[in-house]
N, C-alpha and C positions, 0 to 999 in steps of 0.2 A: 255728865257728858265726858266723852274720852276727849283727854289733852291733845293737841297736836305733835305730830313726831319731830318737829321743829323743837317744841316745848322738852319733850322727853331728853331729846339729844343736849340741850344745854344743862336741862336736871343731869345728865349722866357725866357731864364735863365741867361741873363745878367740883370745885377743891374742898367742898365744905360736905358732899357727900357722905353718908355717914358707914363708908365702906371698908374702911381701914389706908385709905391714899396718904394718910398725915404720916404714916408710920413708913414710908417707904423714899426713895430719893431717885430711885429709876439710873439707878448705877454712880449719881454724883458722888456720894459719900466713899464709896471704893475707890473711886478715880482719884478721887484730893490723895487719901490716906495711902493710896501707893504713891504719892508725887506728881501727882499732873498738875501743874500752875494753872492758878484759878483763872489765865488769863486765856487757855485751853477749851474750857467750857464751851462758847458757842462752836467749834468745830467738832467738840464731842458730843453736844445734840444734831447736828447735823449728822453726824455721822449715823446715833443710836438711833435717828428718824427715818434713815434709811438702811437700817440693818435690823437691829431685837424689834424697833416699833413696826418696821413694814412687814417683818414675819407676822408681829402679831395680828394686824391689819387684815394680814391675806386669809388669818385663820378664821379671825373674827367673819369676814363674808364668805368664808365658806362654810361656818357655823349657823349663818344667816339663812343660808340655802339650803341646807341638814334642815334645817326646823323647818322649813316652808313646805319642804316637799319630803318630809317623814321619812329622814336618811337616818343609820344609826351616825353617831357623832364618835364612837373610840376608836376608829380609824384616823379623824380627824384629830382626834388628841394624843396619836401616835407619831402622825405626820411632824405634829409640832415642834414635840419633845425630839424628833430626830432634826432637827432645827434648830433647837434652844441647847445647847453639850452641856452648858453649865448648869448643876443642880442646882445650885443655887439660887440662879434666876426663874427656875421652875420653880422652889419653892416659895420667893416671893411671888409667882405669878397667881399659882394657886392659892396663897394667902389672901388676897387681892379678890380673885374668883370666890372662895370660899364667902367674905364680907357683902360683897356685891347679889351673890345668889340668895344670901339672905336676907336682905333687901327686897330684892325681887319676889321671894318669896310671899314675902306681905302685900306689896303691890301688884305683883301681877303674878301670880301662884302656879299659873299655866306653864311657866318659863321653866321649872324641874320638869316636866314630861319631856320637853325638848333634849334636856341632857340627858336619860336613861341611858345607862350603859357605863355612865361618870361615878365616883365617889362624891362625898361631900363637899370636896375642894375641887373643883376642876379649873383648869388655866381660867384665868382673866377675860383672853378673848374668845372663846368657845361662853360664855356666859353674855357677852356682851352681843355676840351673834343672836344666840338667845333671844335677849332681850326685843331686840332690833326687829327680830324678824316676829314678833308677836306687839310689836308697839308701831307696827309701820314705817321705821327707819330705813332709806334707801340704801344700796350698798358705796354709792359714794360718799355719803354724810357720815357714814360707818368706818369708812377707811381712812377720812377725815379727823373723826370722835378718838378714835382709838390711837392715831397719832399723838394729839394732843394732848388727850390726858397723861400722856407719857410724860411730855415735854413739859408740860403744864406743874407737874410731879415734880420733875427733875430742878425746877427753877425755886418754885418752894422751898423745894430742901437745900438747893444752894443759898439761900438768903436767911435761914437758919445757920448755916453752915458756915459763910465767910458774906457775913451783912455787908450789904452794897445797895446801890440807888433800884427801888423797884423798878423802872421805869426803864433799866436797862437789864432786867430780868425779862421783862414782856417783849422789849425788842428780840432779845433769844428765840423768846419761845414762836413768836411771828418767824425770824429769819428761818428755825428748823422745820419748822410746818409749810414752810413754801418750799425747803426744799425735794418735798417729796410730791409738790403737785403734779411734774408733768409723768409719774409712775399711778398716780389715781385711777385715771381709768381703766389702765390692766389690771391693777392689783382686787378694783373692785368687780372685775368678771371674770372673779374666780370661780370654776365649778367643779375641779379637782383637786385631789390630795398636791398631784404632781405640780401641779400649777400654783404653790404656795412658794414666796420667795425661799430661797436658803442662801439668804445672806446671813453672815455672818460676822462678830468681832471679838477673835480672839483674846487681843489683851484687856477689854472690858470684862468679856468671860473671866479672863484669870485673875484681874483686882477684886471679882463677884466672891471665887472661890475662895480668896484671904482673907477678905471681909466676914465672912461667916463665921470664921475662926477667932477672930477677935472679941473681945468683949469691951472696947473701948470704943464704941458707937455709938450715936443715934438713932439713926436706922437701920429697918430690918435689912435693908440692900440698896 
């Protein structure tokens, strides 16, 4: 029997995933190491849940809609990268994409015809569209998912990073995920390239670009 898309969506927002999510911090690790007080943190997931995660969001359902209705998708992953400036953050994205597509691979093998056009690595949410849109996920629970594994990331790697009470890790990751409810339902009836957020944040871009430089890390970004 097929699982329900309820079922899939929480398989895809566990931390335990075996997609490579352990290895990434969703920008925390750059933010500390240029100086941002750890007491900064829930304004810079709010912030990154309405900026890097909502772009990704918007791409992810419109990656969802590429697959339903037999669109190519490298426009869509054109659109993004002119969205995402920092390299860096694409190429954790695509690190991300790449572990997850192979995944999927085994589970649901259908989900590479949807990206032809892509290399091996494709962004995170163009795979996650994917997914979705061959597993029955709605595009609101998708705009939802892709939020929070963001957030969800980001809180992990802060509690490696500067250990504190988990309990006020999860309160985070709740306050950033609500603060992009009331953009849900635009974000998730996207049917154009145009129509993908291009928010932006430059100085998380540029702690991204330093970070990569370094070799005094845990994570890959």
């Amino acid at each position: 029997m097929q699982p329900s898309s309820h079922t899939i969506s929480l398989l895809l927002a566990d931390a335990r995933l075996p997609s490579g999510g352990h290895a990434q911090s969703s920008g925390v690790e750059p933010a500390l190491l240029a100086g941002m007080p750890v007491a900064d943190v829930p304004a810079f997931l709010r912030a990154r849940a309405r900026t890097t995660a909502t772009v990704d969001a918007g791409t992810a359902v419109l990656a969802r809609h590429a697959a339903l209705d037999c669109i190519p998708v490298a426009p869509i992953e054109r659109a993004w990268a002119a969205r995402t400036p920092s390299r860096a953050i694409r190429d954790a994205s695509k690190d991300l994409g790449r572990g997850l597509l192979r995944l999927a691979g085994r589970i649901w093998p259908e989900v590479r015809a949807s990206l032809d056009g892509l290399d091996e690595s494709p962004p995170r949410p163009l795979v996650l569209g994917a997914i979705a849109a061959h597993t029955g996920i709605d595009a609101e629970s998708l705009v939802r998912l892709t939020v929070y594994d963001d957030m969800a990331c980001a809180v992990a790697a802060l509690l490696k990073l500067e250990p504190g009470d988990p309990a006020q890790g999860v309160a985070m990751v709740l306050d950033a995920c609500s603060s992009i409810e009331p953009h849900v339902a635009a974000v998730s009836s996207i049917t154009s390239t145009h129509q993908i957020p291009a928010a932006s944040a430059p100085l998380s871009e540029a702690w991204s670009q330093a970070h990569a430089l370094t070799t005094r890390r845990l994570f890959r970004a």
